[in-house]
C-alpha positions as CSV (number, residue, x, y, z in Angstrom):
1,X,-77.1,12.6,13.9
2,X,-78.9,12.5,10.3
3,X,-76.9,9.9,7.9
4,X,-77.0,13.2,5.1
5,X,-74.7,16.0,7.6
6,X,-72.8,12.5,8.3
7,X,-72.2,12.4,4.0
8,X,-71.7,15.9,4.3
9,X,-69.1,15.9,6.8
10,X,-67.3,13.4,5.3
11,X,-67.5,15.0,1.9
12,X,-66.2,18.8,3.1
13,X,-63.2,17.2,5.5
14,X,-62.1,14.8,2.1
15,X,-62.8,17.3,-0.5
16,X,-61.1,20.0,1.4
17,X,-58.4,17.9,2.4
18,X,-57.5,16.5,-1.3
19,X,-57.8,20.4,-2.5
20,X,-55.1,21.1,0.2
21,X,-52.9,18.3,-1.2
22,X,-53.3,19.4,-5.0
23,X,-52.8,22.5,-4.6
24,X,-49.8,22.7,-2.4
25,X,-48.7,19.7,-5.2
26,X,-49.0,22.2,-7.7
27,X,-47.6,25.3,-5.7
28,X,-44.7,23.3,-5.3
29,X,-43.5,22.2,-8.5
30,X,-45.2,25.3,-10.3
31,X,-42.7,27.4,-9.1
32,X,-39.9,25.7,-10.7
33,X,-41.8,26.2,-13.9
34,X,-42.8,29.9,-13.3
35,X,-38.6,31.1,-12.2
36,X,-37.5,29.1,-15.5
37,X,-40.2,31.5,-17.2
38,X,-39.5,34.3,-15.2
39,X,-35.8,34.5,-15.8
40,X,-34.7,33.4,-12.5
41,X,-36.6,36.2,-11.1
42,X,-37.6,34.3,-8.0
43,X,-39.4,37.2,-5.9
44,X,-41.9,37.3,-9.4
45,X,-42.0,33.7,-9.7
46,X,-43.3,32.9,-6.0
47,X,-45.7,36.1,-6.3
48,X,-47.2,34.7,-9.6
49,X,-47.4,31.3,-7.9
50,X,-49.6,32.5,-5.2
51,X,-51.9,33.8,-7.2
52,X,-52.6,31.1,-9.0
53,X,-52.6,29.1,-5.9
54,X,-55.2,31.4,-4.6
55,X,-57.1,31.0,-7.5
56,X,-57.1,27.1,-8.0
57,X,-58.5,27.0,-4.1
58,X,-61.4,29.4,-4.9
59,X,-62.3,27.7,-7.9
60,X,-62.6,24.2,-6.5
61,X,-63.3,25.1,-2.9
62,X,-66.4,26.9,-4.7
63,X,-67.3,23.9,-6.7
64,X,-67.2,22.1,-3.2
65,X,-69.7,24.2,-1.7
66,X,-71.5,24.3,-4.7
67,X,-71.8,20.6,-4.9
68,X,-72.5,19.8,-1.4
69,X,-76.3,20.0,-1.1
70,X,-78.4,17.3,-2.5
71,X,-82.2,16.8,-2.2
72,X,-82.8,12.7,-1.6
73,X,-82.1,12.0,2.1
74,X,-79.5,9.1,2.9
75,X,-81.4,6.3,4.5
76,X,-78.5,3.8,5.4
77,X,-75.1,3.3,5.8
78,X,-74.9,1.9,1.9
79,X,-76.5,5.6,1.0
80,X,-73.5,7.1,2.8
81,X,-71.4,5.5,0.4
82,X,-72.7,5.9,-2.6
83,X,-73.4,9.3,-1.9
84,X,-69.7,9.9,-1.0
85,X,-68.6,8.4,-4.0
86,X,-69.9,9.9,-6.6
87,X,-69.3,13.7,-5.2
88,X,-65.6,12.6,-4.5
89,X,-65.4,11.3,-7.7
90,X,-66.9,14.3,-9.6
91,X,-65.0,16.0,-7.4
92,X,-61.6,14.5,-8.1
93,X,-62.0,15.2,-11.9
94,X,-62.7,18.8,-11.4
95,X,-59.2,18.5,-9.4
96,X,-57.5,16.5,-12.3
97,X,-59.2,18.9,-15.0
98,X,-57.9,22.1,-13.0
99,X,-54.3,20.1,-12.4
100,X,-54.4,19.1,-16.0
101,X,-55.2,22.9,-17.2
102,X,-52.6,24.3,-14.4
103,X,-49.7,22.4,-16.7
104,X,-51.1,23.2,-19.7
105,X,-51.0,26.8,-19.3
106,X,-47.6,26.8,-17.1
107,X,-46.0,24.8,-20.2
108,X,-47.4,27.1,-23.2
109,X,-45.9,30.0,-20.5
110,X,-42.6,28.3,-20.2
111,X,-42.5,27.4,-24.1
112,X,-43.0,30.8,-24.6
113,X,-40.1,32.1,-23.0
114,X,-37.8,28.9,-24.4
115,X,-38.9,30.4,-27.6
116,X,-38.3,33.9,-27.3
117,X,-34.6,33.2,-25.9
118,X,-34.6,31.1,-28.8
119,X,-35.1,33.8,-31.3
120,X,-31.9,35.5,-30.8
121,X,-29.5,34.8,-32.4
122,X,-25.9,32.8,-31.0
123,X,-23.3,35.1,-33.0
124,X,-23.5,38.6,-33.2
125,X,-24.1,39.0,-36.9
126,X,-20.4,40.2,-38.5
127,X,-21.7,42.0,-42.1
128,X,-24.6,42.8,-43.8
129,X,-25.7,41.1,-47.3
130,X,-27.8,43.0,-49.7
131,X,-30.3,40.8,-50.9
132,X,-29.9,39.9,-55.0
133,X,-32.4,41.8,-57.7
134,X,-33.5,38.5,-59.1
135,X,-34.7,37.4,-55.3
């Protein structure tokens, strides 16, 4: 068997694999995020939650695929390596960058909703003030 479909191998069953992982990572502890947001609505929350799961696996599965094919031929086991590691490696910072924007978003989406229960107020307001002329 060519040394490059052995790299390639390699690379799909590792990059899938660590996709997998992530993204069930993320699926996971997402949801907590998404029913805090949600109101406790939990049928929302895991709906929500799929979707973006669904999304973060076509994104990066398609980055895999798109990254797979490279035009020098691996001549040695040394080439296998080196090949290996720098697609896993570019690969695991598209993982950490999509991770990294996955918590971003899910906390501006869960500040949002700390702030809007936020907004009301404790105490039903008891009178009404009429503001001064001089104000």
């Amino acid at each position: 068997m060519d040394r490059t479909v052995i790299a390639y191998v390699i690379y799909l069953v590792v990059s899938i694999a660590l996709t997998v992982w992530v993204a069930r990572t993320l699926s996971h502890n997402g949801r907590i995020f998404l029913a805090d947001v949600l109101h406790g609505n939990e049928k929302l929350a895991d709906a929500v939650n799929h979707l973006l799961v669904v999304g973060f696996y076509l994104v990066n599965l398609g980055f895999v695929a798109l990254y797979l094919s490279d035009d020098e031929t691996i001549e040695n086991t040394r080439g296998i390596f080196e090949a290996l590691s720098t697609k896993l490696g570019v690969v695991l910072l598209v993982l950490g960058v999509m991770h990294l924007g996955n918590v971003y978003v899910l906390n501006k989406i869960r500040r949002r909703g700390v702030m809007e229960r936020e907004q009301l107020p404790p105490v039903t307001p008891q009178e009404w003030v009429a503001p001064t002329a001089g104000a």
